[in-house]
C-alpha positions as CSV (number, residue, x, y, z in Angstrom):
1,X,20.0,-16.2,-6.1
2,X,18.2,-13.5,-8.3
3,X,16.6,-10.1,-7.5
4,X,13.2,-10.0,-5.0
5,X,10.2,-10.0,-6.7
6,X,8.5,-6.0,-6.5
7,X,6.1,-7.2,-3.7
8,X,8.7,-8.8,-1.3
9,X,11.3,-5.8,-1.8
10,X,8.2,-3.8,-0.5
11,X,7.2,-5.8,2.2
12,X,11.4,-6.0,2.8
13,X,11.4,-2.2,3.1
14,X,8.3,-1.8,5.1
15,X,9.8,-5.0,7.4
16,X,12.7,-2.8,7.9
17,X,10.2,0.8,9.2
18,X,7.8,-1.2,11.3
19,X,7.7,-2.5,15.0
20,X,5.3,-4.0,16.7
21,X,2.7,-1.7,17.9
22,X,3.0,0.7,15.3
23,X,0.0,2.1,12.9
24,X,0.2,0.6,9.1
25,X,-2.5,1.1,6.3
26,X,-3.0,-1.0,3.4
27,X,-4.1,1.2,0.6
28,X,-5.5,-1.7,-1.6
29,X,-6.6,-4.5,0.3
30,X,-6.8,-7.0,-2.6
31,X,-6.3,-10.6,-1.6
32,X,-5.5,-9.3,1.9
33,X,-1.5,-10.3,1.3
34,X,0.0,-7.3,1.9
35,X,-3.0,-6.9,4.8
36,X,-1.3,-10.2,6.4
37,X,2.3,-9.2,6.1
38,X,1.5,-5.5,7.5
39,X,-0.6,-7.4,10.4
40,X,2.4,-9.9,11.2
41,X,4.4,-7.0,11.4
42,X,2.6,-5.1,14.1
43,X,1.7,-7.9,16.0
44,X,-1.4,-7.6,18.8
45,X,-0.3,-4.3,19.8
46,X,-0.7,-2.7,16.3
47,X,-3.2,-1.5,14.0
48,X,-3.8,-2.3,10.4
49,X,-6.5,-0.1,8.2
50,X,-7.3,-1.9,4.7
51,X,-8.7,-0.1,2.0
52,X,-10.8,-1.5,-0.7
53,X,-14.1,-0.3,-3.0
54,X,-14.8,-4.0,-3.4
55,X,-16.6,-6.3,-1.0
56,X,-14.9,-9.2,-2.5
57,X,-11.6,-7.9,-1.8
58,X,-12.5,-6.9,1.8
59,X,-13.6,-10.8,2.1
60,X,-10.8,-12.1,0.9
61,X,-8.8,-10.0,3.2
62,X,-10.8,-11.4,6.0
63,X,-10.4,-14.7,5.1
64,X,-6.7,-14.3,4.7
65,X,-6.5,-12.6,7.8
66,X,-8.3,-15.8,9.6
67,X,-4.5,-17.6,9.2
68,X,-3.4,-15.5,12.3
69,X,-4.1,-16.7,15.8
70,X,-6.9,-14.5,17.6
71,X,-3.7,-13.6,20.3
72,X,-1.6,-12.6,17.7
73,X,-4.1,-10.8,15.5
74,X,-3.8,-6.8,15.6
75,X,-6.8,-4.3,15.5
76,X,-7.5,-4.4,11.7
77,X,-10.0,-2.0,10.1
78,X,-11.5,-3.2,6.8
79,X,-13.0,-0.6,5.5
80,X,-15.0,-0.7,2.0
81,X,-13.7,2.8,1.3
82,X,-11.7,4.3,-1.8
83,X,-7.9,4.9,-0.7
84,X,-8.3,8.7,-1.7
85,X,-10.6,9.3,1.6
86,X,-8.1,7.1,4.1
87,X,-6.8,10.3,6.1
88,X,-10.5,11.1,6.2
89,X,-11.5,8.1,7.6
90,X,-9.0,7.0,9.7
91,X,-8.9,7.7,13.6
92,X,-7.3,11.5,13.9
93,X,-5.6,10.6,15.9
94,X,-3.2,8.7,13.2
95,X,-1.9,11.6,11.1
96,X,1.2,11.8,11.5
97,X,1.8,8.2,13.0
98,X,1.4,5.8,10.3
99,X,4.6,4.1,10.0
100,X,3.7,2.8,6.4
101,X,1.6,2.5,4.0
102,X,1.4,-0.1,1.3
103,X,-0.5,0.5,-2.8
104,X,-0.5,-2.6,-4.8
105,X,-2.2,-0.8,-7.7
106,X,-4.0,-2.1,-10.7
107,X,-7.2,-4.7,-10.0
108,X,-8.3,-7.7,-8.2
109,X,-6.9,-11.0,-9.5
110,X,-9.0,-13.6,-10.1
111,X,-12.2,-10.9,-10.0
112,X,-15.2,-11.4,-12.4
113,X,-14.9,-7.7,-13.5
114,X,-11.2,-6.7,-14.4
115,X,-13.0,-3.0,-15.3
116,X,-12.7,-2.0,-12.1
117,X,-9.1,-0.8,-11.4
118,X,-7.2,1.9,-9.8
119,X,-7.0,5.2,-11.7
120,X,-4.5,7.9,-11.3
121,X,-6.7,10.9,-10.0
122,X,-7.8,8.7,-7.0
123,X,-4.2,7.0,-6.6
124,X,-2.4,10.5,-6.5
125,X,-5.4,11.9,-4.0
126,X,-4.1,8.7,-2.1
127,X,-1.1,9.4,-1.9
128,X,-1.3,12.6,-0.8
129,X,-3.1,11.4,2.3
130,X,-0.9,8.8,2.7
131,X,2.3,11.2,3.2
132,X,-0.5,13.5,5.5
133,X,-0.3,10.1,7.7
134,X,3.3,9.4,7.4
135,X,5.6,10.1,10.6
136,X,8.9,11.1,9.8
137,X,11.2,7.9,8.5
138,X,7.7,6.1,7.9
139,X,7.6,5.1,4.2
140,X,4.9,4.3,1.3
141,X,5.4,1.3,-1.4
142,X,3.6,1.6,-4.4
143,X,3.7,-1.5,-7.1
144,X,2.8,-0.3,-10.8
145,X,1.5,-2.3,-13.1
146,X,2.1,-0.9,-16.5
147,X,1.4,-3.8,-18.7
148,X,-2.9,-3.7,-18.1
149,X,-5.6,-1.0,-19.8
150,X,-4.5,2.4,-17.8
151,X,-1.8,0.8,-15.9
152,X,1.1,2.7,-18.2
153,X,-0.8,6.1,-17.7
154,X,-1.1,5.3,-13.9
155,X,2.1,4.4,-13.3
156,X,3.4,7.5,-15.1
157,X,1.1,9.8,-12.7
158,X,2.7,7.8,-10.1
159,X,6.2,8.7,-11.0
160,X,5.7,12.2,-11.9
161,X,4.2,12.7,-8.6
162,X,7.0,11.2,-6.5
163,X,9.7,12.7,-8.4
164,X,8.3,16.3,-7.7
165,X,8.4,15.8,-4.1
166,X,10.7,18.1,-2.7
167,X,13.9,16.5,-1.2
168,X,13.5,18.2,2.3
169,X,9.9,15.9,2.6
170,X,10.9,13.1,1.1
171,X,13.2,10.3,-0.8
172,X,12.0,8.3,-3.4
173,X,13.4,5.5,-5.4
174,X,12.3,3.1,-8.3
175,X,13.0,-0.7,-8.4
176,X,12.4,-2.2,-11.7
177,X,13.5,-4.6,-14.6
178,X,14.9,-2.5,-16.8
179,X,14.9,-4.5,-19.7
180,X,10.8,-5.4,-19.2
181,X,8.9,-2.2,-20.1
182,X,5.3,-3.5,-19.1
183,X,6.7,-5.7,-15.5
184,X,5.2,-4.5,-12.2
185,X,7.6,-2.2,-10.3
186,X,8.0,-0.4,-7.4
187,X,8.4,3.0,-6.1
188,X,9.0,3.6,-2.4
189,X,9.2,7.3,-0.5
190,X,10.2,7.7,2.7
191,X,9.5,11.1,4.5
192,X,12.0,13.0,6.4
């Protein structure tokens, strides 16, 4: 059978924190997968914010987000926005409601320019907000890609930051291939 890949352990754990109706953010829109599978999730009633500083990725967001029948289809916000502002920009109403929030870190496949990627000052500034937005039980995934330019030093900011989260706000955990230093991998916290 074999061990899930680091993006469907994610949406596994997030499947397992989410109800229709609820409030979920997609830090890094992309391709708009983890936008679908957070939007699937929530159903009509729900709300999905996507984050992206690209256009392109907001597009192909949309695009993906087209598969969903219009009943069916949640409120989803694309916003062309860096993650670091999302409790900024999101309703106020959402802090302390979100019942996820998903990172898939590194850069667009498939883009023209691969330059353009996430970097730890802005990740960590994200993160912050995203456990601002968190209710209690809610959880964050975050997939590292160590193996690209500045993925190894983001991932390490990454870590560091989740592991000095005090245990009374949080619990984290890493899921990885041990034996395959530069694979994605995952780190999940849920808040208390």
């Amino acid at each position: 059978m074999g061990f899930l890949s680091m993006l469907s352990m994610a949406h596994k754990w997030i499947a397992e924190r989410t109800a229709p109706g609820d409030i979920v953010i997609d830090a890094t829109a992309g391709g708009g997968v983890d936008t679908l599978a957070l939007a699937t999730l929530v159903g009509p009633k729900g709300t999905v914010y996507a984050f992206d500083i690209q256009q392109e990725a907001l597009d192909r967001t949309e695009a993906r987000l087209s598969a969903l029948e219009v009943d069916k289809r949640p409120s989803v916000k694309l916003l062309l926005e860096s993650h670091a502002n999302m409790a900024k920009v999101v309703a106020p109403d959402v802090i302390g409601k979100a019942s996820a929030v998903m990172f898939n870190l590194g850069y667009l496949p498939g883009s023209s320019d691969l330059t353009i990627i996430t970097e730890p000052a802005s990740t960590i500034a994200a993160l912050d907000a995203a456990m601002l937005l968190l209710r209690p039980g809610g959880i964050v995934t975050c997939v590292l890609y160590p193996g690209h330019s500045g993925g190894s030093d983001e991932a390490a900011a990454v870590e560091k930051w989740a592991a000095g989260l005090p245990q009374a706000a949080a619990q984290t955990v890493i899921y990885r291939q041990l034996q395959r230093s530069a694979a994605p991998y995952l780190v999940a916290i849920e808040k208390r």
